[in-house]
PyMOL commands that place a pseudoatom at each C-alpha (Angstrom):
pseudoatom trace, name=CA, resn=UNK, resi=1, chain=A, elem=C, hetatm=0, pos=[0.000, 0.000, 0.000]
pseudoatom trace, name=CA, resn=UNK, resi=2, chain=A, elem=C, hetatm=0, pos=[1.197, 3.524, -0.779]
pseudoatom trace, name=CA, resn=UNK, resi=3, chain=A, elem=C, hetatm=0, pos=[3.100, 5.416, 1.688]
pseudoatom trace, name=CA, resn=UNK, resi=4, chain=A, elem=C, hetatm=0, pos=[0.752, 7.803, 3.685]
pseudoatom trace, name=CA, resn=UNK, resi=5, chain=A, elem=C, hetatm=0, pos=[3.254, 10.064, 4.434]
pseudoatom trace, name=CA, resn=UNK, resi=6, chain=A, elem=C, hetatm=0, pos=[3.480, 11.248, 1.167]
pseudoatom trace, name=CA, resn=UNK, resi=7, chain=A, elem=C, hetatm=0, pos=[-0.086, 10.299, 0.226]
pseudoatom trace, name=CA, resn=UNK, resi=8, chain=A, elem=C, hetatm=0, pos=[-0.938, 12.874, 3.393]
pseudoatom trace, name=CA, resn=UNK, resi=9, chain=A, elem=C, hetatm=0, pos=[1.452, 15.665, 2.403]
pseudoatom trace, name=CA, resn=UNK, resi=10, chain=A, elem=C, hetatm=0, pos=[0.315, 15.708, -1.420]
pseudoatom trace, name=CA, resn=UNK, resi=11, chain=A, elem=C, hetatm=0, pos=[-3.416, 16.188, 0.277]
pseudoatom trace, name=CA, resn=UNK, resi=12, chain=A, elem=C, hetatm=0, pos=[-2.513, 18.464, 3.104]
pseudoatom trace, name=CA, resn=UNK, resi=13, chain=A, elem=C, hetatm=0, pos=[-1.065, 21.000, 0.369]
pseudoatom trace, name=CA, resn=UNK, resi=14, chain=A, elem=C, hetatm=0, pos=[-4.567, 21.281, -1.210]
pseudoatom trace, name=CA, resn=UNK, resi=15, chain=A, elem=C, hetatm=0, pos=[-6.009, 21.769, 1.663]
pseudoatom trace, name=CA, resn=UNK, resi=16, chain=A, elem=C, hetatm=0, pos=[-3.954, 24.518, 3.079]
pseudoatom trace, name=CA, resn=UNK, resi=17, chain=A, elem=C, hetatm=0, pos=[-3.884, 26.528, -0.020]
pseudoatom trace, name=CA, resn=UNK, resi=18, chain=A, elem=C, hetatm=0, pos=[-7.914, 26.121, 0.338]
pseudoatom trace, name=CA, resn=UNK, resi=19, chain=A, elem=C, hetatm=0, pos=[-8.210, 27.011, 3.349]
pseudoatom trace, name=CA, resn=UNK, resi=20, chain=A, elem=C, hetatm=0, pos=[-5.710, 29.594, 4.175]
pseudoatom trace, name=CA, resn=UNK, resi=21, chain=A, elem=C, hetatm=0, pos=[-5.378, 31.325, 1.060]
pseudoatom trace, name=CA, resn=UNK, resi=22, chain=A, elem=C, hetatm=0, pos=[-7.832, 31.233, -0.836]
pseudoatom trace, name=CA, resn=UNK, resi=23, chain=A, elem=C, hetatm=0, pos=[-10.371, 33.143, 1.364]
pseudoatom trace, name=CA, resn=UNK, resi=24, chain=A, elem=C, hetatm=0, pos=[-7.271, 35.933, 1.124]
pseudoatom trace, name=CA, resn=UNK, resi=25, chain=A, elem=C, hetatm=0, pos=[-6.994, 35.948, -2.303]
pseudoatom trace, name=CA, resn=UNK, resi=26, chain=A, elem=C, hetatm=0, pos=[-10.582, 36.235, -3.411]
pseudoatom trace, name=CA, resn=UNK, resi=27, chain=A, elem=C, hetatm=0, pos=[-10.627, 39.052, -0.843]
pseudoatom trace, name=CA, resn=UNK, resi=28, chain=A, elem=C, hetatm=0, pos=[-7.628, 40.651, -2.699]
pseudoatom trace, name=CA, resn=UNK, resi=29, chain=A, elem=C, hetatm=0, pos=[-9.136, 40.093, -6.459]
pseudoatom trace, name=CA, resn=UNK, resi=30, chain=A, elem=C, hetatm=0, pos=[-6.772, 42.002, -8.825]
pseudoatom trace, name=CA, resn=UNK, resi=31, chain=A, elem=C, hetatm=0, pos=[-4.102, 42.708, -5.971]
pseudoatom trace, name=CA, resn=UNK, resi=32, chain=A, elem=C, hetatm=0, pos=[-2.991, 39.357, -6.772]
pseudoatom trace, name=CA, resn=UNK, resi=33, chain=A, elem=C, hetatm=0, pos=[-0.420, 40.048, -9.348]
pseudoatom trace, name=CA, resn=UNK, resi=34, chain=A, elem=C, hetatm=0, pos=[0.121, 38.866, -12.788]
pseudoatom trace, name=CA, resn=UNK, resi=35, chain=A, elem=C, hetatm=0, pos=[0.839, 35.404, -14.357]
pseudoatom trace, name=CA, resn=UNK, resi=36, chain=A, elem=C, hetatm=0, pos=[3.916, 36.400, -15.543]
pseudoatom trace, name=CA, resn=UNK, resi=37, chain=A, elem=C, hetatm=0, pos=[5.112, 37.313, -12.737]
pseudoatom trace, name=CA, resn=UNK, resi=38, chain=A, elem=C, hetatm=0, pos=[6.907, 34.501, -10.955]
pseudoatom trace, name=CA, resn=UNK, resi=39, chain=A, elem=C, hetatm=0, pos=[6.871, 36.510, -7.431]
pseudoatom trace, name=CA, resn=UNK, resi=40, chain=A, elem=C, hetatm=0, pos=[3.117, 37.770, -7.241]
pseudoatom trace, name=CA, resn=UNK, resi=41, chain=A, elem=C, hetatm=0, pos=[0.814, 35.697, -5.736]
pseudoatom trace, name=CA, resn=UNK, resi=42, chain=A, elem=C, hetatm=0, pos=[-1.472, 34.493, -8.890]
pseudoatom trace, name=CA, resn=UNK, resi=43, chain=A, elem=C, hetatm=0, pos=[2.295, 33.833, -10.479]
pseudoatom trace, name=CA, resn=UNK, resi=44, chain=A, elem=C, hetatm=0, pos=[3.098, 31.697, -8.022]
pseudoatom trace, name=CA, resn=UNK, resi=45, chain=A, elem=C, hetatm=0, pos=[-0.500, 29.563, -7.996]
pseudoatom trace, name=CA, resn=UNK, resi=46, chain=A, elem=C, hetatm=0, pos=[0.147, 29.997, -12.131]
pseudoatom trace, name=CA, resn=UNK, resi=47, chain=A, elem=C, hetatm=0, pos=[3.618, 27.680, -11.564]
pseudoatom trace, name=CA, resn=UNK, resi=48, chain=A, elem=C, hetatm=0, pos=[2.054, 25.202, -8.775]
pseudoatom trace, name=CA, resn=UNK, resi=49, chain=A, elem=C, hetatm=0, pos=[-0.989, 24.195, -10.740]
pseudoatom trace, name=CA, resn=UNK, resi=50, chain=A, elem=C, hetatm=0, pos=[1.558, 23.771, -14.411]
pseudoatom trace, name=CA, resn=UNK, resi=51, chain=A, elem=C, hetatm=0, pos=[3.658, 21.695, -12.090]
pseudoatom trace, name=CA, resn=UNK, resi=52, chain=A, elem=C, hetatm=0, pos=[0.849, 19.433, -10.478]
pseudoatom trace, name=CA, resn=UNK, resi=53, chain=A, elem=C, hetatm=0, pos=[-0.651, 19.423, -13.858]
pseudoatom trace, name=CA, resn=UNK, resi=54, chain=A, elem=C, hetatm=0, pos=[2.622, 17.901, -16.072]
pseudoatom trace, name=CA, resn=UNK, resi=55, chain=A, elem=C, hetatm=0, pos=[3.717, 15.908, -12.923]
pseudoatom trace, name=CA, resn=UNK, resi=56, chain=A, elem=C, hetatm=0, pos=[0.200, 14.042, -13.047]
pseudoatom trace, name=CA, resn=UNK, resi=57, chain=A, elem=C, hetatm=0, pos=[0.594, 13.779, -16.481]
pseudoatom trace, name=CA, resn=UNK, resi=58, chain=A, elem=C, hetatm=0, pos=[3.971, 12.305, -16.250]
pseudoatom trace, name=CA, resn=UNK, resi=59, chain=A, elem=C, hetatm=0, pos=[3.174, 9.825, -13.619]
pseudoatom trace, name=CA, resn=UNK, resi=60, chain=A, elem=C, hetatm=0, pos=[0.469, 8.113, -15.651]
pseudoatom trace, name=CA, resn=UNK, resi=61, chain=A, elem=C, hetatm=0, pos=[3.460, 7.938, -18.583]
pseudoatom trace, name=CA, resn=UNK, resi=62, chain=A, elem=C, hetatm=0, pos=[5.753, 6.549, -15.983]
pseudoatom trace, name=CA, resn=UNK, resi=63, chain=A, elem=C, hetatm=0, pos=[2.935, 3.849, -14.652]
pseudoatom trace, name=CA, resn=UNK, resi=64, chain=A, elem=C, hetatm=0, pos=[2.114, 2.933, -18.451]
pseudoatom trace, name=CA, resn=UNK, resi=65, chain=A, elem=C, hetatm=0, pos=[5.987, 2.842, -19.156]
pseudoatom trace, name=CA, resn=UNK, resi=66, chain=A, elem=C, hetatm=0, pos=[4.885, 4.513, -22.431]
pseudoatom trace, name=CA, resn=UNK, resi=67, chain=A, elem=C, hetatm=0, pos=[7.190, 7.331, -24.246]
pseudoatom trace, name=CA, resn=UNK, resi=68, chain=A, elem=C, hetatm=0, pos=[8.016, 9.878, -22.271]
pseudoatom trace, name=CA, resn=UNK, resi=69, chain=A, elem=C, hetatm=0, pos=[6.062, 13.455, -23.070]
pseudoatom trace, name=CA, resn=UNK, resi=70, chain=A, elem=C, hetatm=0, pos=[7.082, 15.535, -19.950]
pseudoatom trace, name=CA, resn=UNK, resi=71, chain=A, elem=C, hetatm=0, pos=[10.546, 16.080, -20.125]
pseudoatom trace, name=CA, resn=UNK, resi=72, chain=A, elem=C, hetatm=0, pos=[10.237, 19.169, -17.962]
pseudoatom trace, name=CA, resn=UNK, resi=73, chain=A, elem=C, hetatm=0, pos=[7.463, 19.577, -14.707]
pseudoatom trace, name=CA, resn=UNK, resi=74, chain=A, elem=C, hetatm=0, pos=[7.968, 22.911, -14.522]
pseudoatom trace, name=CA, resn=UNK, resi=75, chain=A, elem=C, hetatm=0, pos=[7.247, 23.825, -17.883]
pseudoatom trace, name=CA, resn=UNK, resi=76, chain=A, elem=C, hetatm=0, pos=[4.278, 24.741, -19.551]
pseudoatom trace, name=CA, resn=UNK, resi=77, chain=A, elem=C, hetatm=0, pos=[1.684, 22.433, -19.428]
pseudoatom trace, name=CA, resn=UNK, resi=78, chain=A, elem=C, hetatm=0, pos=[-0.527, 21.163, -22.420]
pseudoatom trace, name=CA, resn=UNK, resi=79, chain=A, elem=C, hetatm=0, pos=[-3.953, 22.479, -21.889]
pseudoatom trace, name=CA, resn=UNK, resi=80, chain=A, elem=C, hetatm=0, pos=[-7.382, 21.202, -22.670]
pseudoatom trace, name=CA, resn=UNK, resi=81, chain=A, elem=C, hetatm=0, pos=[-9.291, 24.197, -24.421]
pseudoatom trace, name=CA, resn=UNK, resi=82, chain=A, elem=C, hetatm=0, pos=[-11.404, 24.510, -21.425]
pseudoatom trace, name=CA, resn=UNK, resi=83, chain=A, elem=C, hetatm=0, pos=[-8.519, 24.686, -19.221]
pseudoatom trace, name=CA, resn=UNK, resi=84, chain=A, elem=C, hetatm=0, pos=[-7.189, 27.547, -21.207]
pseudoatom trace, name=CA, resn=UNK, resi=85, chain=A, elem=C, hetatm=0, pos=[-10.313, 30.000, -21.539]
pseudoatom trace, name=CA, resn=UNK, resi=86, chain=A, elem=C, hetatm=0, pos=[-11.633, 29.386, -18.556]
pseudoatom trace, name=CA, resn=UNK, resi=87, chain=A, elem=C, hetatm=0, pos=[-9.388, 32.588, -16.746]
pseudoatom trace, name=CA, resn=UNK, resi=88, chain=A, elem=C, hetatm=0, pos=[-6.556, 32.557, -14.569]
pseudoatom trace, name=CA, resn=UNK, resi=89, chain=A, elem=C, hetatm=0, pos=[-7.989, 33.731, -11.966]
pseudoatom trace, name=CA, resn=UNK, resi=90, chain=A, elem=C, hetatm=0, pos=[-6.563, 32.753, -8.471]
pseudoatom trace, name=CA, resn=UNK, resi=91, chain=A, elem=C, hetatm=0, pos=[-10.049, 30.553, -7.545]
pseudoatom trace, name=CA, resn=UNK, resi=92, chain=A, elem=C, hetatm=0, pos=[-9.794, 28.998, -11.269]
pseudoatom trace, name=CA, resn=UNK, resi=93, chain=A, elem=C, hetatm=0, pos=[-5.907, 27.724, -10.721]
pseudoatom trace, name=CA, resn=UNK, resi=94, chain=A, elem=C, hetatm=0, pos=[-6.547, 26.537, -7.136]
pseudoatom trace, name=CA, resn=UNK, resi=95, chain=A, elem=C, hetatm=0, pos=[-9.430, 24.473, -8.583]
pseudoatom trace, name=CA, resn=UNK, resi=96, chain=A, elem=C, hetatm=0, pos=[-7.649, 23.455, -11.376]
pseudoatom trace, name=CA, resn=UNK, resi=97, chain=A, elem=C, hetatm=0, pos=[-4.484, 22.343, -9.691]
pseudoatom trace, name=CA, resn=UNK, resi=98, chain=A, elem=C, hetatm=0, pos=[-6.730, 20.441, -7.033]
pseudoatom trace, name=CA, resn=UNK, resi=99, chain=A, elem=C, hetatm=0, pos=[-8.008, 18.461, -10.074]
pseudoatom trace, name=CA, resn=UNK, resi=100, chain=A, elem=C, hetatm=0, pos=[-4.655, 17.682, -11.207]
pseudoatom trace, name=CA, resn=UNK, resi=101, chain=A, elem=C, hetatm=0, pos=[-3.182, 16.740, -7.694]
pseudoatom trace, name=CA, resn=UNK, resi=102, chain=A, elem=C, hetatm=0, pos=[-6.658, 14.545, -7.254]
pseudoatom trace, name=CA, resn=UNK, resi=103, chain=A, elem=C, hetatm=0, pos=[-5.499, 12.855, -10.512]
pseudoatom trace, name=CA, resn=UNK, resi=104, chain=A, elem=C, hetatm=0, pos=[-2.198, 12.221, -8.904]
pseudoatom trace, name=CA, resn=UNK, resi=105, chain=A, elem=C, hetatm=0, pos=[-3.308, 11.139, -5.731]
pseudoatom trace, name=CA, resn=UNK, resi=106, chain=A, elem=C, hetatm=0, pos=[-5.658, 8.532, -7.755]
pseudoatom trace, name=CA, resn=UNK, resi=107, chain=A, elem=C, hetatm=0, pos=[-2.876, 7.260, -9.392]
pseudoatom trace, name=CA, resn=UNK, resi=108, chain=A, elem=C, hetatm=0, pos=[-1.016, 6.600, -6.713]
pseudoatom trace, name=CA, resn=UNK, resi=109, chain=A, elem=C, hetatm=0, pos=[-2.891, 5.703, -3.759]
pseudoatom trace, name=CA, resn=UNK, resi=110, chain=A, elem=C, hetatm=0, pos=[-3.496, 2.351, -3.948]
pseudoatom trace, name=CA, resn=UNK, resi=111, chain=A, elem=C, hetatm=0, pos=[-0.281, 1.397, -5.469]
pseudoatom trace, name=CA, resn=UNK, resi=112, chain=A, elem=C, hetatm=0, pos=[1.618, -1.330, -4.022]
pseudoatom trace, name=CA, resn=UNK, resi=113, chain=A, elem=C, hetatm=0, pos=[4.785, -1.052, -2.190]
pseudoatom trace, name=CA, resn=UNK, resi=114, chain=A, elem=C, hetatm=0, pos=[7.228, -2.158, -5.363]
pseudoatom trace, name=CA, resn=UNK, resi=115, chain=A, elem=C, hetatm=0, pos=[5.839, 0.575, -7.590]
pseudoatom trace, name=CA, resn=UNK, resi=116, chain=A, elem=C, hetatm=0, pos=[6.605, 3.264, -5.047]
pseudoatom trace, name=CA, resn=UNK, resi=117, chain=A, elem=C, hetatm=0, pos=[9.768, 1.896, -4.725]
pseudoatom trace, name=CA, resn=UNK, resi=118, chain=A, elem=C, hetatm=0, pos=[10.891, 1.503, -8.276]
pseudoatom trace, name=CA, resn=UNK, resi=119, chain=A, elem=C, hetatm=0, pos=[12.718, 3.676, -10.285]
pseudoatom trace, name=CA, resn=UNK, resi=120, chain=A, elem=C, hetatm=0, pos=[11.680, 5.546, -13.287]
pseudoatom trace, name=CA, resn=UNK, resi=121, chain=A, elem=C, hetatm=0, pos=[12.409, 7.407, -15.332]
pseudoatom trace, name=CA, resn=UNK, resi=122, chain=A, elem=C, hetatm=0, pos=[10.827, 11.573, -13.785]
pseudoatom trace, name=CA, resn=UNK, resi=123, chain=A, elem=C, hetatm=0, pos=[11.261, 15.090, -15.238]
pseudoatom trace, name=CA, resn=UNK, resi=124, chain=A, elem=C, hetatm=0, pos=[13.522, 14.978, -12.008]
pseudoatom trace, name=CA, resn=UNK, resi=125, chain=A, elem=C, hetatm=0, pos=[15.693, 12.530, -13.261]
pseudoatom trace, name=CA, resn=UNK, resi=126, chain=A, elem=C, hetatm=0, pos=[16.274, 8.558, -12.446]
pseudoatom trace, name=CA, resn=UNK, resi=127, chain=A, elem=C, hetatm=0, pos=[14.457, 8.221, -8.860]
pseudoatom trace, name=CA, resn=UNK, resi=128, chain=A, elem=C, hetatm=0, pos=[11.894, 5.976, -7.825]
pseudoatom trace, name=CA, resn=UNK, resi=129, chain=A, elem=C, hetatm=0, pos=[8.179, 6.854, -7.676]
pseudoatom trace, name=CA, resn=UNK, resi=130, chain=A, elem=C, hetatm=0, pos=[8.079, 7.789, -4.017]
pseudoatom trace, name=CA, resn=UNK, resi=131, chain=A, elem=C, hetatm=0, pos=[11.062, 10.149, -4.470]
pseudoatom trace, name=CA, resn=UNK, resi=132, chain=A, elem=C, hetatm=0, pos=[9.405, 11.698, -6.930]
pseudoatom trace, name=CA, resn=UNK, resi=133, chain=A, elem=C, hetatm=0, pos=[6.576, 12.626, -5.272]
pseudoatom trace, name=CA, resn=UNK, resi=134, chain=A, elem=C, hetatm=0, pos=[8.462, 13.299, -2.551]
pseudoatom trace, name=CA, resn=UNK, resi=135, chain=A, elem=C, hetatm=0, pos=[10.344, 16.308, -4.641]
pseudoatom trace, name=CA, resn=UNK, resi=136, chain=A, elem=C, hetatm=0, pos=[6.499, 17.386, -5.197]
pseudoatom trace, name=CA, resn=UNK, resi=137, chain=A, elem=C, hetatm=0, pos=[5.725, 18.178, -1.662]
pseudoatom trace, name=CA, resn=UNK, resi=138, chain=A, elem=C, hetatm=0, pos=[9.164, 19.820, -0.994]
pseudoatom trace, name=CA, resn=UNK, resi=139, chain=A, elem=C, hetatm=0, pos=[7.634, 21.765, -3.956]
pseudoatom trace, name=CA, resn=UNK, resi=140, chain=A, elem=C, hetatm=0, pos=[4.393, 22.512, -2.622]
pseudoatom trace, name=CA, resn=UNK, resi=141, chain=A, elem=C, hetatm=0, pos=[5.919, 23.674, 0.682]
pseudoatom trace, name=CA, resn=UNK, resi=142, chain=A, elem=C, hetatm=0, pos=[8.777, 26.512, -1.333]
pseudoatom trace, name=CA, resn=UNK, resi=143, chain=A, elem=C, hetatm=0, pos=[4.807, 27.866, -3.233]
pseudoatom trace, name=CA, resn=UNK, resi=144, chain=A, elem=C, hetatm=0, pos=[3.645, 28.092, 0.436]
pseudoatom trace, name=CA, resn=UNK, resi=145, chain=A, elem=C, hetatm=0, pos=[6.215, 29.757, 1.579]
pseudoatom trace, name=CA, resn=UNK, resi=146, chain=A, elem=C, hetatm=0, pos=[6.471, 31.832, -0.973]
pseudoatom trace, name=CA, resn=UNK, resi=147, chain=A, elem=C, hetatm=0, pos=[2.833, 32.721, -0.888]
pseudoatom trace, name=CA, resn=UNK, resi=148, chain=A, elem=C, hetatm=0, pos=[3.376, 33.623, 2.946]
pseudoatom trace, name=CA, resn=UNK, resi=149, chain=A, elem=C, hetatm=0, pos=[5.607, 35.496, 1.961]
pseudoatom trace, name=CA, resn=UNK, resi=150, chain=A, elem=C, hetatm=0, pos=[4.114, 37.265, -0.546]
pseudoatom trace, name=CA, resn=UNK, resi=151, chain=A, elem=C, hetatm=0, pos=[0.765, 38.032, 0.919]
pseudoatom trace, name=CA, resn=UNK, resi=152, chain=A, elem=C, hetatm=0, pos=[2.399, 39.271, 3.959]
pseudoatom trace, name=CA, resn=UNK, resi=153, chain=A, elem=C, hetatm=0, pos=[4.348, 41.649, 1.887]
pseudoatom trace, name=CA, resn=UNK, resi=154, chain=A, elem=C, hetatm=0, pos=[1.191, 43.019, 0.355]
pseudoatom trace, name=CA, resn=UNK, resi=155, chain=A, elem=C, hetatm=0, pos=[-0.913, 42.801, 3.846]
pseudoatom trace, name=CA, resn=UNK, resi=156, chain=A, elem=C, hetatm=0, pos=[1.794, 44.993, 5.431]
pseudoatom trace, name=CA, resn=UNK, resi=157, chain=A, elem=C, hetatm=0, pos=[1.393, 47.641, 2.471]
pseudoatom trace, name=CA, resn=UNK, resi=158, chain=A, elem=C, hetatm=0, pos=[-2.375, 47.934, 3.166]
for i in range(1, 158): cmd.bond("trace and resi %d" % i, "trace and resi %d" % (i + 1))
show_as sticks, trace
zoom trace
């Protein structure tokens, strides 16, 4: 059965951003910055929900052991059509990242022990599945930081 640690982290990051900053940045609207804009808050969300969505992807190529699409898990994810008009609005990528990371979590939940401890082939490198998903919480936890950070920059401005 799949490691809960990491099962628990992956689903404690959803919930955190849910819960502690998304009240904040509805309440902040525009204030949140720009997309291209690594350092603003909605720049930041932009980055975490490409990540979770070409590391989901990536894990179901790694579980298939079919070719390899996502080189890169912090690039720029392919997009459905309704993923791409729907707005980038800080609610929008929050909800569209938790649908990636539920993908993820899907995936991997119920896995047994020898899968998360083989070694494929990751946009991280060679490493086996739990270390990979391991990199995605210490991940998750540099956005939340960097969110805290951010929003208490802009908080102390007000």
């Amino acid at each position: 059965m799949a490691d809960r640690d990491v099962i628990e982290a992956l689903i404690a990051t959803y919930r955190e951003l849910n819960r502690r900053f998304r009240p904040i940045l509805v309440a902040m609207n525009a204030g949140v910055g720009s997309i291209d804009d690594p350092t603003t808050p909605l720049g930041i969300l932009y980055r975490l929900r490409n990540r979770e969505l070409n590391a989901s992807q990536a894990i179901k190529e790694m579980l298939r052991r079919g070719e390899r699409t996502i080189l890169d898990d912090e690039g720029e994810p392919l997009l459905t059509l309704q993923q791409a008009v729907s707005g980038l609005t800080a609610t929008v990528l929050l909800s569209q990242f938790g649908t990636a990371r539920e993908a993820t979590l899907a995936m991997v939940r119920d896995l047994p022990d020898e899968v998360w401890q083989e070694e494929f082939e990751t946009p991280r490198g060679r490493m086996t599945l739990r270390a990979y998903l391991e990199t995605l919480v210490a991940r998750d936890r540099e956005a939340i930081r960097a969110l805290e950070e951010r929003l208490g920059q802009l908080a102390s401005r007000s």
